[in-house]
C-alpha positions as CSV (number, residue, x, y, z in Angstrom):
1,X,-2.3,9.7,22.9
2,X,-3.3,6.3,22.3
3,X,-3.8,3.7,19.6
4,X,-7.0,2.5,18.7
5,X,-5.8,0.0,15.5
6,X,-3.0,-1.3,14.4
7,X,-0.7,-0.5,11.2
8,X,-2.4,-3.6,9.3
9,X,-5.9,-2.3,11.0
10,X,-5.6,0.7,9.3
11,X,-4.3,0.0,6.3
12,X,-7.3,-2.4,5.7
13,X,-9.3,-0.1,7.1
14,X,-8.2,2.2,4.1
15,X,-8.7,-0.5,1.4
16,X,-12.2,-1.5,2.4
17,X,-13.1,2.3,2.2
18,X,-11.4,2.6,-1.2
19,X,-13.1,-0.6,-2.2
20,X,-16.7,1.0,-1.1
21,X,-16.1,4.1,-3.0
22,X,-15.6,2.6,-6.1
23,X,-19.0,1.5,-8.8
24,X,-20.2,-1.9,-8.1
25,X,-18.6,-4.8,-9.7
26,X,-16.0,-2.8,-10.9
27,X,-12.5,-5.1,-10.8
28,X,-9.4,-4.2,-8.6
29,X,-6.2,-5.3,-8.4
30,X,-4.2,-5.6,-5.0
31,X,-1.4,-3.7,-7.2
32,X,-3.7,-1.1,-8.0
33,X,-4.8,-0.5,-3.8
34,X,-1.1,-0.9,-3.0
35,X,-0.3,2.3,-5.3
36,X,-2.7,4.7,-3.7
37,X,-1.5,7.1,-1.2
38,X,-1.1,5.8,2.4
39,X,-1.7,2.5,1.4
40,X,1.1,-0.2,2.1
41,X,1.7,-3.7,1.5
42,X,0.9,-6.2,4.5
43,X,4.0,-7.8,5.4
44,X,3.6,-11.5,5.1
């Protein structure tokens, strides 16, 4: 088995899918991404 990304890859990964998904110009708030299952804070 082998990794292809990294934690903070994926995790944006996630957030620019979520982000795409959503209705155009529709406002979201790195609290509201943080909240959604699988989705974690970057670490500084």
């Amino acid at each position: 088995m082998s990794v292809l990304f990294s934690r903070q890859c994926e995790y944006a990964l996630q957030a620019v899918m979520y982000l795409a998904l959503k209705p155009e110009r529709e406002m979201t708030s790195i609290k509201e991404l943080t909240k959604k299952p699988g989705y974690k804070a970057a670490a500084g």
